[in-house]
C-alpha positions in Angstrom: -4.8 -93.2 44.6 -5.4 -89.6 46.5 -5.9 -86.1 46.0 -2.0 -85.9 47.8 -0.5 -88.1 45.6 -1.6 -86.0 42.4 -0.8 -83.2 43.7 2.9 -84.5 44.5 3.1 -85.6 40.6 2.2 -82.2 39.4 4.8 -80.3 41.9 7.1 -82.8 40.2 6.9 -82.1 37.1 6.8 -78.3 37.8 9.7 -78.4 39.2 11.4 -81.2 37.1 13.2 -82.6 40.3 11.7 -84.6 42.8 14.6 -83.2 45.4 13.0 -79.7 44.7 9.5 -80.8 44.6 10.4 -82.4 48.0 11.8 -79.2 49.8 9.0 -76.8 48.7 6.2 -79.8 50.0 8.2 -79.4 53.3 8.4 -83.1 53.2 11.6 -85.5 52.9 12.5 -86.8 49.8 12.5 -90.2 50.2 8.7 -89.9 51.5 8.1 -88.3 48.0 9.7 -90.8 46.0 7.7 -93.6 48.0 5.0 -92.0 47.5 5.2 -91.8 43.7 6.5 -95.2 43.9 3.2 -96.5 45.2 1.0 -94.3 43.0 2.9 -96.3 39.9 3.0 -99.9 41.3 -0.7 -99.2 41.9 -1.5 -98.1 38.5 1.1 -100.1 36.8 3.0 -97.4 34.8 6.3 -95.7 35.0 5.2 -92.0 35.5 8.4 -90.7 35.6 11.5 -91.6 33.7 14.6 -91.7 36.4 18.4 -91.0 35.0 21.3 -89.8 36.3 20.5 -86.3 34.9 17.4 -86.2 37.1 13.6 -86.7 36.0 11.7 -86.4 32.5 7.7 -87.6 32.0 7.3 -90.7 30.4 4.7 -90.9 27.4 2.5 -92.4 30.0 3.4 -89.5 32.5 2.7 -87.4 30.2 -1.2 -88.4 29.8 -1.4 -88.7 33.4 -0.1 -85.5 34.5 -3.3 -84.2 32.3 -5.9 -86.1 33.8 -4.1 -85.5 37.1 -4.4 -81.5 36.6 -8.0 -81.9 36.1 -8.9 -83.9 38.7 -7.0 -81.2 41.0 -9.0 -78.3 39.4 -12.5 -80.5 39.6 -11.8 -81.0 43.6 -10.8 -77.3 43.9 -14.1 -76.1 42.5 -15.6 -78.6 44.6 -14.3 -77.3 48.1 -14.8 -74.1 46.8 -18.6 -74.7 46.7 -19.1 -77.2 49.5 -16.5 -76.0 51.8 -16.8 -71.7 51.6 -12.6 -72.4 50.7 -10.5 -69.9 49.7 -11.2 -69.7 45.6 -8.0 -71.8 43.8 -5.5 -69.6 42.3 -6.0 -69.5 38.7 -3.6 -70.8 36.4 -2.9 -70.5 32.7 -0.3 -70.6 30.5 0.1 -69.5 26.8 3.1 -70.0 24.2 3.3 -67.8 20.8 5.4 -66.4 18.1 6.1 -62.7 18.7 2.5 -61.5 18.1 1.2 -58.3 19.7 -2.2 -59.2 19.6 -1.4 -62.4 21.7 0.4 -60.3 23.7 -2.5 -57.7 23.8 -5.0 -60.4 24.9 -3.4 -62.0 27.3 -3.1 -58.5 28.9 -6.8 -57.8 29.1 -7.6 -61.1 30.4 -5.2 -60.3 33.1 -7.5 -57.1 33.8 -11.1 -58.7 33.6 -10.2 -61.0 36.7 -12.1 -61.1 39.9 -9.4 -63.5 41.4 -7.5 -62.7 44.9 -5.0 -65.1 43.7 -3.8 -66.4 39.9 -0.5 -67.6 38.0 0.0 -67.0 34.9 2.1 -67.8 32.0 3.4 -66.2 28.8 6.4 -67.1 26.8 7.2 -65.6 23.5 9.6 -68.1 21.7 10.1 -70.4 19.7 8.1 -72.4 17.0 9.3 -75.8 18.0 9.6 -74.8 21.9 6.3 -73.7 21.5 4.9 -77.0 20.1 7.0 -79.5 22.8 5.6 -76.5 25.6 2.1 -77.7 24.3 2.8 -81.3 23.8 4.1 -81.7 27.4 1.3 -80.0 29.4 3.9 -76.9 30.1 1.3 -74.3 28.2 -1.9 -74.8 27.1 -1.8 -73.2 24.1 0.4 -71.9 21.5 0.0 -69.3 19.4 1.6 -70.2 15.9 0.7 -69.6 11.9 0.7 -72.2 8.8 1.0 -71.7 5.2 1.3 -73.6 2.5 5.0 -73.8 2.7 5.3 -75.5 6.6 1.9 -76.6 6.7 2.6 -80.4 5.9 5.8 -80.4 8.3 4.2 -78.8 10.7 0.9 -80.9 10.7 2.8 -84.4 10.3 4.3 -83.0 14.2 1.1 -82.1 15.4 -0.3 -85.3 14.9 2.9 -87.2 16.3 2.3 -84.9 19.7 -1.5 -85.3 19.8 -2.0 -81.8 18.7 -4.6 -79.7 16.8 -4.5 -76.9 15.0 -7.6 -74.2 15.5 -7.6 -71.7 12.6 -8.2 -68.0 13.6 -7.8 -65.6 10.6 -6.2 -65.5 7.8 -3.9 -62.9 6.9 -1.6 -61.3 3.8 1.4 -60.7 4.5 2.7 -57.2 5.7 6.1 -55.5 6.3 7.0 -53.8 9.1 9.0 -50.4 9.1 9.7 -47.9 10.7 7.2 -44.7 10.1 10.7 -43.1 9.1 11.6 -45.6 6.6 12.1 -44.1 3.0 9.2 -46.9 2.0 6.9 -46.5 4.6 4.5 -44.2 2.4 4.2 -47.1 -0.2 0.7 -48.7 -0.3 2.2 -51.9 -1.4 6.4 -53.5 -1.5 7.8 -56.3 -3.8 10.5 -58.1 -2.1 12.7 -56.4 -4.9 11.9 -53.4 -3.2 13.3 -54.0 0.4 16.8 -56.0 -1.3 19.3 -53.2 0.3 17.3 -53.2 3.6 18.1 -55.3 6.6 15.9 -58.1 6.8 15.2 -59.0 10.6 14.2 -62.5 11.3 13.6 -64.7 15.1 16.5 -66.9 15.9 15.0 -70.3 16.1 17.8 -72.2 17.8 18.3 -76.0 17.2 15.4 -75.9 15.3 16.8 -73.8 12.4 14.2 -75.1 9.5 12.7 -72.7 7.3 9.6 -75.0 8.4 10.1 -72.9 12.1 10.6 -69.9 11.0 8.2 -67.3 11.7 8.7 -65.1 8.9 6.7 -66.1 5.8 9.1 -66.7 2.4 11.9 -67.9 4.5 13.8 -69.7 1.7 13.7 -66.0 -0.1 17.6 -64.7 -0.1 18.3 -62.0 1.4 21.7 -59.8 0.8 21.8 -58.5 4.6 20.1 -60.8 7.3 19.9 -60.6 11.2 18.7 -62.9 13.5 17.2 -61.5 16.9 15.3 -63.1 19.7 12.6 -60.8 21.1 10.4 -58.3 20.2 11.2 -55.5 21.4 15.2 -55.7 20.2 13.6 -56.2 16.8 11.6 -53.0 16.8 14.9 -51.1 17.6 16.5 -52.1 14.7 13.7 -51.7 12.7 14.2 -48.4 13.9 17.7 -48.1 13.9 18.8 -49.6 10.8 15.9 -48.9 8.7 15.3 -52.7 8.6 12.2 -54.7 7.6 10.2 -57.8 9.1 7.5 -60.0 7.1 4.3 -60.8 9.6 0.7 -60.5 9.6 0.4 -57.2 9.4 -1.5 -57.1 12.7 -0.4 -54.0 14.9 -0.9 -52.6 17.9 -0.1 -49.3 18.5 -0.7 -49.7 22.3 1.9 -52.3 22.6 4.0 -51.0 19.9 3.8 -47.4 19.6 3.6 -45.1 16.7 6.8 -45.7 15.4 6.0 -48.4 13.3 3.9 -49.0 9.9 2.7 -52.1 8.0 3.0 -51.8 4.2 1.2 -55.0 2.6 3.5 -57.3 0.6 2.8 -58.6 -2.9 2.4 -62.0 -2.7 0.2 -65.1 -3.4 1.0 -66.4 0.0 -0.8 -66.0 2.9 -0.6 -66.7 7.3 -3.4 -68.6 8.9 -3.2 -67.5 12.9 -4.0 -70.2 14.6 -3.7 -72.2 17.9 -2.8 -75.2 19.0 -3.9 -77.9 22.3 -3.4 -80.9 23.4 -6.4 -83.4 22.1 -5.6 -85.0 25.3 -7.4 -82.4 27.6 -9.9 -80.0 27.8 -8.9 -76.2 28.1 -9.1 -75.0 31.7 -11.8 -71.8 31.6 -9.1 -69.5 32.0 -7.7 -70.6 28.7 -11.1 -70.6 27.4 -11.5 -66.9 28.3 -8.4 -65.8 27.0 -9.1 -67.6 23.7 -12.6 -65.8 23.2 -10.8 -62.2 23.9 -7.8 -63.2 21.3 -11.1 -63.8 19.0 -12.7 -60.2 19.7 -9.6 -58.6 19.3 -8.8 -59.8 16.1 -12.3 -59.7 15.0 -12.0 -55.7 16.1 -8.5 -55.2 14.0 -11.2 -56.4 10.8 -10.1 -60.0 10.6 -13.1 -62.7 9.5 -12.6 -65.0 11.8 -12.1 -68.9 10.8 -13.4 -70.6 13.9 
């Protein structure tokens, strides 16, 4: 096994087609798929899974890609310090629900690096999309809440994916309006209250289950209902249609402007923030550092931290 032959499995597996993995290596595709060929007779696994729709990890592929990512990173620092090298690029990718503070953090890690080069990832999506990003190495960590509704579903997965779950904070519920909203002076809203109000929720494809959605008393009917995929179309029709959102609460007026206010909602329920991670492999130090400034932010909105 060698340092080449890892780092053909990981261009692989970014690229999800050994054809494409080939052209950007500059090297001809049947080399590559030797080469792979080899690294698997010599290991005795399949690493990847070969149809005629192309490639997918196999659960054994999977593990390795982890270990193989590590290794990589290890032999990087390595010539780094031995060698005078050019520093690695950084890497690190994060998956969340639509939270600004995630959004928020992941911005001022951007700003505190001392790195020539880096690659970074952030996806706001989906709560299953996030969970499979996790499970199969594509992010590090996701960003996702449980309460006592989804927690069992949502824990049961975890544990078939070799996840945790980190707590963060724990928070009431909110609703978003807009600051022009003929309840946005209220100090606290029944559900009752916001019944001839658009409701705005995140589409959650496929994946449809109140389990995944990210709006807390999902099985709560609502007379007038719309589904939206990002962020920043739902604050426009909060805007626009004097519609509502349930969330943490948590907003950022740098991200989000001044146009929008959270009211607390009366309810016995509550949203514990956390994140999720392979048990399978440690957290690269990006990931690290982006977790501890997700922690001071929060901890600087007035949130006790859990963890």
């Amino acid at each position: 096994m060698t340092l080449q032959q890892l780092k053909y499995i990981v261009k692989i597996a970014e690229c999800g087609s050994i054809t494409e993995a080939a052209r950007q290596l500059y090297i001809a595709q049947p080399s590559l798929s030797a080469a792979v060929k080899e690294l698997e007779t010599e290991l005795n696994i399949e690493i990847f899974r070969r149809t005629p729709k192309g490639i997918s990890l196999s659960a054994d592929g999977t593990e390795f890609l982890s270990y193989a990512r590590q290794i990589l990173e290890q032999a990087g620092l390595l010539e780094e310090r031995y060698k005078n090298k050019k520093p690695a690029k950084q890497l690190c990718r994060i998956s969340t629900q639509h939270y600004a503070f995630a959004v928020n953090a992941f911005v001022n890690l951007i700003a505190s690096l001392q790195a020539d080069e880096y690659e970074f990832t952030l996806r706001e999506t989906r709560t299953y999309e996030i969970i499979e990003d996790v499970a199969n190495f594509q992010s590090e960590v996701g960003i996702l809440y449980l309460s006592s509704f989804n927690e069992k579903v949502l824990q049961n997965l975890f544990k078939e994916k070799s996840l945790s779950f980190t707590p963060l904070f724990e928070a009431e519920p909110h609703v978003f309006l807009s600051c022009s909203h003929p309840l946005a002076e209220k100090s606290v809203l029944r559900l009752s209250d916001l019944e001839e109000y658009p409701c705005l929720v995140f589409e959650q494809g496929t994946y449809n289950s109140f389990y995944f959605s990210e709006e807390i008393l999902s099985t709560e009917p609502h007379k007038k209902r719309i589904h939206v995929s990002d962020r920043a179309t739902l604050f426009n029709l909060l805007i626009g249609l004097n519609g509502y959102t349930i969330c943490t609460g948590v907003l950022n007026r740098n991200l989000n402007g001044d146009n929008i206010v959270s009211v607390r909602l009366e309810t016995d329920e509550r949203m514990r923030v956390g994140y999720i991670a392979s048990i399978k492999a440690p957290l690269a130090a990006s990931a690290q550092v982006y977790l501890a400034e997700l922690k001071r932010l929060i901890a600087a909105d007035g949130f006790r931290l859990l963890s």
